[in-house]
C-alpha positions as CSV (number, residue, x, y, z in Angstrom):
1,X,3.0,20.0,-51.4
2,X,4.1,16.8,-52.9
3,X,6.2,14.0,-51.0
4,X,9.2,15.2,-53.7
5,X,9.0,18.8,-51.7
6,X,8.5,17.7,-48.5
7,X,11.3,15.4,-48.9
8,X,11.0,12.0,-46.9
9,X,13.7,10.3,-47.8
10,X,15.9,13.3,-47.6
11,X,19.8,12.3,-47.3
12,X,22.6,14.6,-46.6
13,X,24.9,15.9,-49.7
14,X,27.9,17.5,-49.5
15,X,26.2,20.5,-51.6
16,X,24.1,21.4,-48.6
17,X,26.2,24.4,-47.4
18,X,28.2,24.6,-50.7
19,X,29.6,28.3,-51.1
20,X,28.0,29.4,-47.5
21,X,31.3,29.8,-45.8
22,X,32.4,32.6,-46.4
23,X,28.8,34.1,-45.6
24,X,28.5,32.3,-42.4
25,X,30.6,34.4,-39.9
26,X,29.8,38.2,-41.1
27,X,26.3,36.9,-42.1
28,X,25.4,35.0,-38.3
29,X,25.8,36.9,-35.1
30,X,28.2,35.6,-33.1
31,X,27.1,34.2,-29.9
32,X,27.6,36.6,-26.9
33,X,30.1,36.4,-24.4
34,X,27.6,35.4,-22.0
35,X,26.9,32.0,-23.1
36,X,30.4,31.1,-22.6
37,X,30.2,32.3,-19.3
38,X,26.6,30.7,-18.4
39,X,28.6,27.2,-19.6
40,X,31.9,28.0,-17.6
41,X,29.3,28.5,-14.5
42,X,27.2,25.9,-14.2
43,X,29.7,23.0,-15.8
44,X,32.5,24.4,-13.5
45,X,34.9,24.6,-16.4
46,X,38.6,25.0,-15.3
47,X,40.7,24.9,-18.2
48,X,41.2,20.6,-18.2
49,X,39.4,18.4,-20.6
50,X,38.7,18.2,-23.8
51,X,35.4,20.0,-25.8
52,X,34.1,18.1,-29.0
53,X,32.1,20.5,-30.7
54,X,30.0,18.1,-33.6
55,X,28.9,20.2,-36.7
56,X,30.8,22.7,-35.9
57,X,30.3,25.0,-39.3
58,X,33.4,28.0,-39.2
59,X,34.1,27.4,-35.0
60,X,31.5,30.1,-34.1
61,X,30.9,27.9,-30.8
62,X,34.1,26.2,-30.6
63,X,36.4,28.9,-30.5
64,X,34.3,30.7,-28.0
65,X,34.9,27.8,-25.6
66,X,38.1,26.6,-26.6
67,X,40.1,28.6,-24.0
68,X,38.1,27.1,-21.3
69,X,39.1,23.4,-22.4
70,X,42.9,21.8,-22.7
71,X,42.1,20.9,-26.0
72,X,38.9,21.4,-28.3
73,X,38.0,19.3,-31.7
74,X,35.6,20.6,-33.9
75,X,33.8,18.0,-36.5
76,X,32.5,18.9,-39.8
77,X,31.3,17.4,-43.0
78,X,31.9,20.8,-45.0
79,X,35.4,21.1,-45.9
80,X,35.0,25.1,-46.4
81,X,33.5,25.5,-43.4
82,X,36.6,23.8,-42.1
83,X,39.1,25.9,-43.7
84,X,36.8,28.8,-42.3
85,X,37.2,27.7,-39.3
86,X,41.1,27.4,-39.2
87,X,41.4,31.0,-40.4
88,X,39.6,32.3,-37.9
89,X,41.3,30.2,-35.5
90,X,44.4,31.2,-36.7
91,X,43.4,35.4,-36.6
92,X,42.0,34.7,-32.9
93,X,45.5,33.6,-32.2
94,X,44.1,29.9,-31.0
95,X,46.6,27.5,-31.0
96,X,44.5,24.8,-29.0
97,X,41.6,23.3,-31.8
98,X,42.5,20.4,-34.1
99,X,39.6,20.4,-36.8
100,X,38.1,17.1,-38.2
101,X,36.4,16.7,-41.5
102,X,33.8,14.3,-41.3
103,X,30.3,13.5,-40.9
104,X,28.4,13.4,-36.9
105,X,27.5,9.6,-37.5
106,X,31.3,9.0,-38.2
107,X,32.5,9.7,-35.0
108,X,35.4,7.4,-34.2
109,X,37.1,6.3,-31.3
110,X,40.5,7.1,-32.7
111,X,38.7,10.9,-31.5
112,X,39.5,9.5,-27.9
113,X,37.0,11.0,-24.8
114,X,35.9,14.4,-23.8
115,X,34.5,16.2,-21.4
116,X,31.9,18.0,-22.7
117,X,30.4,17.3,-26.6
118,X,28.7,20.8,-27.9
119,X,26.3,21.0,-30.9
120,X,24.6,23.9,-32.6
121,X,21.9,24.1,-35.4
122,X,23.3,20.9,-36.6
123,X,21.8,17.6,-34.8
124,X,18.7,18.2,-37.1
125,X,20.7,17.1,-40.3
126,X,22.4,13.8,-39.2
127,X,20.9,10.7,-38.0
128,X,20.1,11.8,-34.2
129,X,19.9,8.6,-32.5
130,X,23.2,6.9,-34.3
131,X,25.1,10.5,-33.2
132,X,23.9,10.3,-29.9
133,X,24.6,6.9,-29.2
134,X,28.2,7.6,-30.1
135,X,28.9,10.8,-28.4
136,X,27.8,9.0,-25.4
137,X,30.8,6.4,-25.9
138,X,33.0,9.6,-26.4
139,X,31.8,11.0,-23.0
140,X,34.1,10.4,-19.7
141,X,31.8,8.8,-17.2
142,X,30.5,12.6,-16.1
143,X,30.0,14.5,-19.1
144,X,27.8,16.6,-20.8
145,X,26.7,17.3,-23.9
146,X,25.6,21.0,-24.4
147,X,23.2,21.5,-27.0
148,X,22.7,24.6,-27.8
149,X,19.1,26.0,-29.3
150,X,19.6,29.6,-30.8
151,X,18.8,31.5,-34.7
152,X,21.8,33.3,-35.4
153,X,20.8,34.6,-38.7
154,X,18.2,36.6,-38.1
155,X,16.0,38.0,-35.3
156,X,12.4,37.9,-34.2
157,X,9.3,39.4,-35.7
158,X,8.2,42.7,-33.6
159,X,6.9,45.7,-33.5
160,X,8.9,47.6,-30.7
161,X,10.7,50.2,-32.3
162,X,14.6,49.3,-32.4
163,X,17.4,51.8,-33.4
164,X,16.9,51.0,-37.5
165,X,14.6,49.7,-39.3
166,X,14.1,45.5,-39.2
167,X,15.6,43.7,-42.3
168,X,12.4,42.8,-44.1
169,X,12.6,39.1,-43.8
170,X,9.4,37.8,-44.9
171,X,9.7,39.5,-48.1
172,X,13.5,38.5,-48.3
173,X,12.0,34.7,-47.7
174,X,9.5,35.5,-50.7
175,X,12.2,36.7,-52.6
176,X,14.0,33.4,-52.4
177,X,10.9,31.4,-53.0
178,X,10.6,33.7,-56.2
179,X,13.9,32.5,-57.2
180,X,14.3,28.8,-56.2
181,X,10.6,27.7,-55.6
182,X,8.6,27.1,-52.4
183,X,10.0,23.9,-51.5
184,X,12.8,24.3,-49.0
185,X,15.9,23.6,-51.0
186,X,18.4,21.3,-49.1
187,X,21.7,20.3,-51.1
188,X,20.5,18.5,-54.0
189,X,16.8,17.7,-52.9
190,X,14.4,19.1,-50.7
191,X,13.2,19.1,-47.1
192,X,10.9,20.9,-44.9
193,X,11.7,21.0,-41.3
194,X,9.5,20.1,-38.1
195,X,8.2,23.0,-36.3
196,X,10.0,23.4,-33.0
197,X,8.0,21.5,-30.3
198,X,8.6,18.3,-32.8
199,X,12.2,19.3,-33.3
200,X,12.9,19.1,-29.6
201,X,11.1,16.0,-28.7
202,X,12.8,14.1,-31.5
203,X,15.9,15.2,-30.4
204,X,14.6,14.2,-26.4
205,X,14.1,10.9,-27.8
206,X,17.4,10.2,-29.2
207,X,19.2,11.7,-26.0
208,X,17.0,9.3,-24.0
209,X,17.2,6.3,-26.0
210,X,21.0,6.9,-26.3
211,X,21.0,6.6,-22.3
212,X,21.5,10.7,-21.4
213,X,19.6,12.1,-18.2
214,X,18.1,15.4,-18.4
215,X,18.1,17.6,-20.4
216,X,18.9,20.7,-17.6
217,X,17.6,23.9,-19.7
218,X,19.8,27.1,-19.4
219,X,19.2,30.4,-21.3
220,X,20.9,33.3,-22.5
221,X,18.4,36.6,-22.6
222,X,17.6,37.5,-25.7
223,X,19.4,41.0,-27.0
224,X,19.3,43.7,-29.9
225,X,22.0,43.7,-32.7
226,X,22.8,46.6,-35.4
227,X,23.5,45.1,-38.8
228,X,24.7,46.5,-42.1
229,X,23.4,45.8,-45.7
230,X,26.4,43.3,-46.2
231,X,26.0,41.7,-42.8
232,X,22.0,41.2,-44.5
233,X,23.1,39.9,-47.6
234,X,25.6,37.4,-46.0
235,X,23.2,36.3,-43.5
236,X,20.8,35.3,-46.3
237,X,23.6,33.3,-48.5
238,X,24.7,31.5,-45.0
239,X,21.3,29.6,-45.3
240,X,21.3,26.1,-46.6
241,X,17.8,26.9,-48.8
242,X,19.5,30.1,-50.0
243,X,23.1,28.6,-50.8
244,X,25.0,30.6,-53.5
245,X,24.9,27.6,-55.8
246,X,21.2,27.1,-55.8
247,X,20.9,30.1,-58.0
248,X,22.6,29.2,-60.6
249,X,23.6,31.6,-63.4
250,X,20.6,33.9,-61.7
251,X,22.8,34.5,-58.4
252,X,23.8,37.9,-59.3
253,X,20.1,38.7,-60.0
254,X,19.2,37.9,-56.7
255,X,21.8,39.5,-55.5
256,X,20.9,42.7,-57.0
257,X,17.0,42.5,-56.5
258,X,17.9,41.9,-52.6
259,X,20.2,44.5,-52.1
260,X,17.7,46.9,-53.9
261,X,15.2,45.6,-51.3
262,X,17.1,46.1,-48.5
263,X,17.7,49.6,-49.6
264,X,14.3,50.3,-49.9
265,X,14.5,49.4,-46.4
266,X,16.7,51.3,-45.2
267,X,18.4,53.8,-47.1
268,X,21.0,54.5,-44.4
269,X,22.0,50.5,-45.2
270,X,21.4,50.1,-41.4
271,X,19.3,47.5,-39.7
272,X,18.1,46.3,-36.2
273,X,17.0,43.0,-35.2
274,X,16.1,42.2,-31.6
275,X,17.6,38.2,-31.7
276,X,16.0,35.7,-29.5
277,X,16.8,33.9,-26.1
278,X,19.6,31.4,-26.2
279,X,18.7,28.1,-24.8
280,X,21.2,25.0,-24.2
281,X,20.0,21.8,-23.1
282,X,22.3,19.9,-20.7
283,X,22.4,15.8,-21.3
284,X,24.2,13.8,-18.7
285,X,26.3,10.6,-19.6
């Protein structure tokens, strides 16, 4: 694999979740109930404060906590994912989220201070230590940043029999390779991503360096879901390696060639996937 694919000197592009929106909610499950209610617990939640939810895609995290919170402001560099997020604000019927375009390591005072900063499957694609540093200044003196650890778009691998069949996602991952190369495609270059255990202490390292204590570890249980071909499909063009654009003129190739796959699958167009534990990290200001 060359430096090129590997990508090194990786920078972010605004083409890196070009066209996913509209994938993104029917294509990730939506985080259960029971997170919200694990965070309401343990941070004692009340209704006061404000949430700052950084990288926060179409609001999949911060309109599930927005009612617990005076005021929530959710932070994005994607202006789709923004205008996402607004309409499903607005069919929610939640009057209480202002929504910010802009980039994690832009943070600005003119934000003012929250009580609690979230972030989901996003920290890994800005500048860690510069974004900590500042949602630290954006922290009253007792907050918390919730960082929550969870993959939305698909489940785990298994062989425990589940209501339908699994989406086969190792050949849907070939089938991309097949399409874009094996280099992980990210906006206009490439990057491969640590493996987990390297992922988290980088992202231990920033926290600490940025002055947080902790973190204190909380999980969800893991659960089953039922999916349908579309809900497949989506979950695939929410990817930032599998972005609608990235195919070109061959999108609706792919398009096709997956959904024959899927129902080859599963003829009934139903799937299973047993999705895995939710975990959030707690850092103290």
């Amino acid at each position: 694999m060359t430096d090129a694919v590997r990508g090194p000197g990786w920078q972010w592009d605004p083409s890196l979740f070009a066209g996913c929106a509209p994938f993104y909610v029917r294509g990730r499950v939506a985080y259960p109930p029971e997170l919200a209610d694990l965070l309401v617990d343990v941070l004692d939640l009340d209704g006061r404060g404000r949430l700052l939810d950084v990288g926060c895609g179409p609001g999949s995290l911060t309109l599930l906590l927005a009612s617990h919170f005076e005021e929530a402001v959710g932070v994005d560099a994607d202006e789709q994912m923004l205008a996402e997020a607004e309409r499903q604000a607005l069919a929610a019927g939640i009057t209480n989220v202002a929504w910010v375009h802009g980039k994690g390591e832009d943070i600005s005072p003119d934000l003012g201070h929250y009580r609690v900063a979230s972030m989901a499957a996003s920290f890994h694609w800005m500048d860690r230590g510069r974004v900590a540093g500042l949602l630290r200044q954006r922290l009253l003196d007792d907050g918390v940043v919730a960082y929550v650890r969870a993959t939305m778009h698909r489940g785990v691998d298994g062989n425990a029999p589940l209501r339908h069949p699994r989406p086969p996602r190792h050949r849907i991952d070939a089938l991309v390779a097949d399409f874009l190369g094996e280099g992980r495609r990210a906006g206009l270059g490439y990057r491969q991503l640590d493996p987990e255990d390297e992922h988290a202490r980088k992202d231990a390292r920033s926290f600490g360096a940025a002055g947080f204590t902790g973190p204190t570890r909380l999980e969800v249980p893991g659960w089953v879901v039922d999916r349908d071909t579309e809900e497949v499909v989506a979950s695939v063009f929410s990817m930032s390696y599998a972005a609608p654009h990235l195919f070109g003129d061959r999108v609706g190739q792919f398009e096709d060639e997956l959904r024959t796959m899927l129902k080859q699958a599963s003829p009934t167009g139903q799937f299973s996937e047993q999705m895995r534990e939710i975990a959030v990290d707690l850092w103290h200001r």
